[in-house]
C-alpha positions as a printed Julia matrix, in Angstrom:
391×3 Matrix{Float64}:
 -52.68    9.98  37.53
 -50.94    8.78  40.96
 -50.94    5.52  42.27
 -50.26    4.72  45.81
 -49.68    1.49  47.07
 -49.09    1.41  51.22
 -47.47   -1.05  53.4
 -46.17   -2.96  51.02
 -43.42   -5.67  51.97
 -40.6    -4.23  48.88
 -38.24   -7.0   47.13
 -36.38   -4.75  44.64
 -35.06   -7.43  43.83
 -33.07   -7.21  47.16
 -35.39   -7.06  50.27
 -35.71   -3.6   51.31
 -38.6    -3.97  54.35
 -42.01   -2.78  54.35
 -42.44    0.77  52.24
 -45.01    2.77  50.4
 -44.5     3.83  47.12
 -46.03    6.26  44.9
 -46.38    6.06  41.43
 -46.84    9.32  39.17
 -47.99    9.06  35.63
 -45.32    6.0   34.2
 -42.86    6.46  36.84
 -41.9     5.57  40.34
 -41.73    9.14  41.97
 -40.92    8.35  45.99
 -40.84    5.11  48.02
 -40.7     6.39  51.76
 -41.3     4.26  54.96
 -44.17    6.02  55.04
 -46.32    8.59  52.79
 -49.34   10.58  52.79
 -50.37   12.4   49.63
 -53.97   11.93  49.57
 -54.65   15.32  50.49
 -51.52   17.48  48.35
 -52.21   15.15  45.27
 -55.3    15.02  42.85
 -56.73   11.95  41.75
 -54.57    9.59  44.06
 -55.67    5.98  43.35
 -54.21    3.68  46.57
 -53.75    0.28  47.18
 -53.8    -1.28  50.68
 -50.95   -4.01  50.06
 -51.26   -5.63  53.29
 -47.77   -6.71  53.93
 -47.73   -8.43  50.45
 -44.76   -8.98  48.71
 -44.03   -6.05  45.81
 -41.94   -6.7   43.09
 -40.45   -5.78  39.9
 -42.51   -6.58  36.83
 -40.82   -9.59  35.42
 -38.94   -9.24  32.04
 -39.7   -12.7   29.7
 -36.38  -12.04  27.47
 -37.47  -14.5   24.42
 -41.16  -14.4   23.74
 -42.48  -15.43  19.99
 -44.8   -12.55  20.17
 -45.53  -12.95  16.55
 -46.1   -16.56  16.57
 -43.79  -19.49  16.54
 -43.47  -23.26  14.94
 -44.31  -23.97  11.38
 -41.99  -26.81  11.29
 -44.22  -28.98  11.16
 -45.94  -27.42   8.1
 -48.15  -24.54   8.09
 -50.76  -25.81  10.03
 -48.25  -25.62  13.09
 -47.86  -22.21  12.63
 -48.28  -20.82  16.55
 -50.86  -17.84  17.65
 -50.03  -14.48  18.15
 -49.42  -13.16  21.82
 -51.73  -11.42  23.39
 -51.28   -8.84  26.47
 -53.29  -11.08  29.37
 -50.9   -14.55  28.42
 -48.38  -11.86  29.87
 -49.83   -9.55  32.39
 -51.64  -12.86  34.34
 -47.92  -13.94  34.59
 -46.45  -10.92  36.39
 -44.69   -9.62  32.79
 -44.86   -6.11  32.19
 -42.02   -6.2   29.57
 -41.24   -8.57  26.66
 -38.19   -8.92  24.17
 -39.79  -10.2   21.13
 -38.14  -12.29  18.52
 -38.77  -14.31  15.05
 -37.0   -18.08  15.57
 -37.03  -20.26  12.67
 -39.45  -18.92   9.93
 -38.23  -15.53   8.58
 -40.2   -16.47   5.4
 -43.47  -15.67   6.17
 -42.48  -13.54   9.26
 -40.47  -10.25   9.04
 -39.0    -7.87  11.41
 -41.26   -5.0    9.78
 -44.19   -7.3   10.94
 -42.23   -8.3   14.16
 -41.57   -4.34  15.28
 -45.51   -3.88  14.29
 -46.73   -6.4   17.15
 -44.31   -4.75  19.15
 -45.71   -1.67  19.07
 -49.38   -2.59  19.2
 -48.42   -4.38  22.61
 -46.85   -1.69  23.68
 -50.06    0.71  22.86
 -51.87   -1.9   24.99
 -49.71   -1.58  27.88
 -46.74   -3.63  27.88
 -43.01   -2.56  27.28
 -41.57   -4.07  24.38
 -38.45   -4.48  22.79
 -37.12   -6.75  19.7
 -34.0    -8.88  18.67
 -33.26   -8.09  15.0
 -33.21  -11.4   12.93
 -33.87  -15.31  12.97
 -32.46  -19.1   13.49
 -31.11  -18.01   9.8
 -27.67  -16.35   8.36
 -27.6   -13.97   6.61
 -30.65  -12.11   8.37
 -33.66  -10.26   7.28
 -33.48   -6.76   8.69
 -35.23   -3.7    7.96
 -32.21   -1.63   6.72
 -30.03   -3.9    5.36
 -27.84   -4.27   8.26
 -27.72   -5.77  11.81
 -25.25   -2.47  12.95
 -27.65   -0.13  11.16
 -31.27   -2.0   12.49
 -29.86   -1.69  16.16
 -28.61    2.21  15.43
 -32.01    3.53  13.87
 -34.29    1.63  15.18
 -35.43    2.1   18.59
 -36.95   -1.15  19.23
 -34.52   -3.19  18.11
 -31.61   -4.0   21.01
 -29.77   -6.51  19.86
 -30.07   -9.76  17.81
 -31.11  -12.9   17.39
 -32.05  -15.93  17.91
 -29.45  -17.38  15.77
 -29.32  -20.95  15.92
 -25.94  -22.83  15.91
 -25.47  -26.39  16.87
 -29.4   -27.4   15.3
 -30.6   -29.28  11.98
 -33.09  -26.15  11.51
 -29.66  -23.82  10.98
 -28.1   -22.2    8.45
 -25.1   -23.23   9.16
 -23.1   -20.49   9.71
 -19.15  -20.88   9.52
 -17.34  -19.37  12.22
 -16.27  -16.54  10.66
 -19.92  -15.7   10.09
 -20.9   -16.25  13.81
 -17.71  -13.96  14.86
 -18.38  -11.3   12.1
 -22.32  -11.06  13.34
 -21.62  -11.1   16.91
 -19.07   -8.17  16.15
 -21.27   -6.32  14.18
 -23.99   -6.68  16.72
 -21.58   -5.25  19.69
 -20.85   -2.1   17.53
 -24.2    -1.41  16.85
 -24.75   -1.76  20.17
 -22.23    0.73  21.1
 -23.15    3.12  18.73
 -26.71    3.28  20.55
 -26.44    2.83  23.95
 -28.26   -0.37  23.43
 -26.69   -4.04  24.89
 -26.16   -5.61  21.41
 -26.76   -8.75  23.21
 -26.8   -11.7   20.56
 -28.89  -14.49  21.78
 -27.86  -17.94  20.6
 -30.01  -20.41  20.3
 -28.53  -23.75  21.31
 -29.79  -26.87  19.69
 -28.65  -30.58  20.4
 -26.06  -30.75  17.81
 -22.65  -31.92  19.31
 -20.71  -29.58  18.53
 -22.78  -27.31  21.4
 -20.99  -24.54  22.62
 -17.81  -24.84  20.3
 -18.34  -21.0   18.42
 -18.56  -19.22  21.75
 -15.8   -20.66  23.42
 -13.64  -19.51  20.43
 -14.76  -16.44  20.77
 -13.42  -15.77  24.25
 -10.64  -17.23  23.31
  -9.67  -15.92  19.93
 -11.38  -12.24  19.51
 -11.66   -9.17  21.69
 -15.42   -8.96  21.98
 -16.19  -10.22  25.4
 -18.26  -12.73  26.05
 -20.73  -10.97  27.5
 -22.42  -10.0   24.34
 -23.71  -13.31  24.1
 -26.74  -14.89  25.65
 -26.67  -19.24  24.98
 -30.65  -20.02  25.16
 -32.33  -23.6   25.67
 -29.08  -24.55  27.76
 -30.77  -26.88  29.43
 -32.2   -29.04  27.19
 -29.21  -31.83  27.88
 -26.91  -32.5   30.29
 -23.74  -31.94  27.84
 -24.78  -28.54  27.3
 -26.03  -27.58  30.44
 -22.9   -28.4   31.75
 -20.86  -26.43  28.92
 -23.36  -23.45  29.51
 -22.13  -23.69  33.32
 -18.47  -23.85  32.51
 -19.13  -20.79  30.12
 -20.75  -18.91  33.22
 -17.54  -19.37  35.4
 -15.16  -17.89  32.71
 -17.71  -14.95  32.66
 -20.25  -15.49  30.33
 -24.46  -15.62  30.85
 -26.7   -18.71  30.67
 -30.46  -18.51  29.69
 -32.5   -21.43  30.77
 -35.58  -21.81  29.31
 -39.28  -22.31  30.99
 -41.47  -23.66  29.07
 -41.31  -27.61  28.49
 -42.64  -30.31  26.53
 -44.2   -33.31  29.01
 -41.45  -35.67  27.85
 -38.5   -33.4   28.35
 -37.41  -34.7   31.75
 -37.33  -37.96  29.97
 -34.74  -36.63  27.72
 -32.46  -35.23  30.51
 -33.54  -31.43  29.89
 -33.12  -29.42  33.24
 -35.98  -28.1   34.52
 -35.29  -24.38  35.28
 -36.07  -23.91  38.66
 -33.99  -27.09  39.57
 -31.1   -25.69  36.92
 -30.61  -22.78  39.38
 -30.99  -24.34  42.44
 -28.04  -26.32  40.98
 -25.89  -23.61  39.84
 -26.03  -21.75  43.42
 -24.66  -24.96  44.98
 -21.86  -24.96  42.83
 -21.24  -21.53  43.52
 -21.94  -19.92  40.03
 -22.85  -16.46  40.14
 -26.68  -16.06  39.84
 -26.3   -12.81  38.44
 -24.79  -14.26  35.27
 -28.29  -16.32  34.68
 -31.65  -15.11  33.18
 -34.95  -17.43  33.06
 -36.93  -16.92  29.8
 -40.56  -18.95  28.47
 -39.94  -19.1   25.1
 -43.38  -17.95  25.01
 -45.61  -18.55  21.63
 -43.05  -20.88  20.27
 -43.52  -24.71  19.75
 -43.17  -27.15  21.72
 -43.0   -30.59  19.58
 -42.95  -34.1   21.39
 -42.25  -36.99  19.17
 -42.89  -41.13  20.07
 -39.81  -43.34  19.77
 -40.1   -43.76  16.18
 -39.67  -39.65  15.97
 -43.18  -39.4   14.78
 -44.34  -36.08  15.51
 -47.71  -36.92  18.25
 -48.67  -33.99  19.55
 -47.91  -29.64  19.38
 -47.98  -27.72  22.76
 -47.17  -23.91  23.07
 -45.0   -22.27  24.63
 -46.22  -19.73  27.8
 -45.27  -16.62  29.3
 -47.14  -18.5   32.47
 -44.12  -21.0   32.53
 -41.73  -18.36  33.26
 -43.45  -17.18  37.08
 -44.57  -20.9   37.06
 -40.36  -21.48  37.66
 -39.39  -18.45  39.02
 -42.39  -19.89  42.14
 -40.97  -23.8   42.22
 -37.8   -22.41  42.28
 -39.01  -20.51  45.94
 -41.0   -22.91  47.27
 -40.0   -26.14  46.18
 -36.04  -25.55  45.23
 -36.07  -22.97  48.65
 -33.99  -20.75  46.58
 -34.03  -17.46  48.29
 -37.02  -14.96  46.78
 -34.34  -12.26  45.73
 -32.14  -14.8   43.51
 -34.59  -16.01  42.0
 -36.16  -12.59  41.18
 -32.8   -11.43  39.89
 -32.74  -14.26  36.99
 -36.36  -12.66  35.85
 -36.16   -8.82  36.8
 -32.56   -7.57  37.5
 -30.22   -9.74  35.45
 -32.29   -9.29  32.56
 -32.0    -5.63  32.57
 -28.73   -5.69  33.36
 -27.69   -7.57  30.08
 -30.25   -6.29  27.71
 -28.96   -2.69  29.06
 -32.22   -1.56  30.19
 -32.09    0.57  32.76
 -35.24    1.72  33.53
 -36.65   -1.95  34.12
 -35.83   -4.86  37.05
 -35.57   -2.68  39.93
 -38.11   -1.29  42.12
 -36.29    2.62  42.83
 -37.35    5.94  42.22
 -36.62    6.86  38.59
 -37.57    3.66  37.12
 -40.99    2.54  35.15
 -43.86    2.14  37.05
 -43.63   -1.71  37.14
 -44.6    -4.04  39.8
 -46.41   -6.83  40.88
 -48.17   -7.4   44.14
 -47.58  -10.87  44.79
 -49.57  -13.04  47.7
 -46.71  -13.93  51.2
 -47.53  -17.46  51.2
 -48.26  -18.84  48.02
 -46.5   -16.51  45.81
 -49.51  -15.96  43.49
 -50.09  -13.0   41.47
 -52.55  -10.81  43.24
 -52.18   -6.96  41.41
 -49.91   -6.32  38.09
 -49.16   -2.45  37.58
 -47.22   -1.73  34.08
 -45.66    1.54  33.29
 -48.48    2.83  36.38
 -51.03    1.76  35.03
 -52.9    -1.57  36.42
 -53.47   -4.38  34.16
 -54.35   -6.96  37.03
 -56.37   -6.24  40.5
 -56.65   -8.71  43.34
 -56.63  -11.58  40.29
 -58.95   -9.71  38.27
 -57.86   -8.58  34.63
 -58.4    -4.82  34.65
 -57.12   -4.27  31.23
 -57.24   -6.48  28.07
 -55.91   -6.54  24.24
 -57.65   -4.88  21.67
 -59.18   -8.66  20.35
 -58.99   -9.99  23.41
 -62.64  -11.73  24.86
């Protein structure tokens, strides 16, 4: 099967001018000023692009895809993801992970969604573990999970710095972080170790000591929910400018701003005026996990879910309304996300890489046609391709 899409205006993320590219089977095979393979080339499907804007599929880095929640019993338990919460959002690639309940939730069950999603068209990957130390795996080991198993590339989301942790000492944190980097090594995968960051005030304290008292560099961590105060968005800067990554998260309760958590888009708007590398920041949703709000007694009043949607709903107010430039703020959702999660074949529009890209409208930014690994999920707004329970 080829795919042609013409006259397209290419941001890869970096603006490369108006191109055509062709698509053969799951791959991006030639992207030329201009082509003509209708004739040589069986079965050529094209798209007329119009001058719209073509971009990399977007990469949601933390996405419950098993369900999140259950903190508030089990009736708060969260719903499964499905394939169109992703592909309506320009995603064509998600990082799955657990969060807080690795009781009824396992990474057998986590790698199975996984690979149904990816049978239904997505890309998929997993973090191996939960909020909780010492972790579930599937082998016994963190090193050995990210060695044997090919969906798992690194680890997490350990919580530190939250009520809901475990409460790991810092020797734990260290050991875990270590063990995830020589996994990691050992299979060409990033070994990334996302952190989730909770209120708590000792915020950022563990991975500060570990830049400053082991070798493993910092950049085998990934802080999460950095924005949800100003104390630790502003640690979660400083860690950027000694070399570390920030992940600011999407999706957010009603009452958030209330509480001083930064809204994304704004968050890098911000960190570009102070001169912060963007490439050190990722945007993630958070998608399928809970979103709790509480009254001022800390009653809980109401459940909301977390939403792939959120993260292209930032990555657009950060364009339009924050007048970040459309390449930065591509980078935090295509680019830098492959870069740290070592996934080479994703975040770039260039010959070589996956057949995944979104045809976005000029003006408004809205998604207009989703292609994932060449095939197309979404066609001038229309869902072309569902889940397997999906109405």
């Amino acid at each position: 099967m080829f795919l042609l899409i013409k006259g397209a205006a290419v941001y890869a993320p970096e603006e490369i001018g108006v191109r055509d590219i062709l698509v053969a089977g799951e791959k991006v095979v030639a992207m030329e000023n201009s082509l003509s393979v209708q004739d040589s080339l069986p079965c050529v499907e094209t798209i007329e692009a119009g001058g719209a804007f073509l971009v990399p599929g977007l990469i949601d880095n933390h996405v419950h895809i098993l369900g999140g929640g259950g903190e508030g019993s089990y009736r708060t338990r969260t719903p499964e993801l499905s394939i169109s919460d992703c592909t309506r959002a320009g995603v064509t690639t998600v990082i799955g992970v657990m969060g807080t309940d690795d009781v009824s939730r396992s990474p057998e069950s986590l790698l199975s969604k996984a690979r149904g999603l990816e049978e239904e068209g997505l890309s998929t990957r997993c973090l191996v573990g939960s909020y909780q130390f010492p972790m579930r795996t599937v082998t016994g080991s963190v090193r050995s999970d990210l060695v044997l198993i090919d969906k798992f590339i690194g680890v997490g989301e350990v919580a530190i710095s939250d009520h809901r942790s475990s409460q790991p000492t810092w020797e734990e944190f260290a050991s875990l972080v270590g063990s995830a980097r020589v996994g990691g090594m050992l299979s060409g995968k990033g070994g990334v170790v996302n952190v989730h960051m909770g209120d708590g005030p000792r915020r950022m304290e563990y991975l500060f000591r570990l830049a400053e008292e082991t070798e493993i560099p910092i950049t085998q961590l990934l802080p999460t929910h950095v924005g949800r105060n100003p104390d630790l968005y502003k640690e979660a800067k400083r860690f950027v400018s000694i070399g570390g990554y920030m992940d600011l998260t999407t999706s957010m309760p009603v009452s958030s701003a209330a509480s001083g958590e930064v809204k994304a888009s704004k968050g890098l708007k911000d960190i570009i005026s102070d001169g912060l590398p963007i490439e050190r920041v990722t945007l993630s949703s958070d998608g399928q996990g809970s979103l709790p709000e509480f009254d001022e007694k800390g009653k809980l009043v109401r459940l909301l879910v977390g939403t792939s949607a959120s993260l292209f709903r930032e990555f657009q107010d950060a364009v339009l309304q924050e007048k970040v430039s459309l390449p930065d703020a591509l980078k935090t959702v295509t680019s830098n996300v492959a870069d740290v999660f070592k996934l080479p074949s994703k975040g770039r529009i260039k010959v070589g890489n996956d057949g995944d890209l979104v045809l976005l409208d000029p003006s408004r930014l809205e998604v207009k046609t989703v292609i994932a690994k060449g095939s197309i999920m979404i066609r001038d707004g229309e869902i072309q391709r569902k889940g397997t329970f999906e109405q």
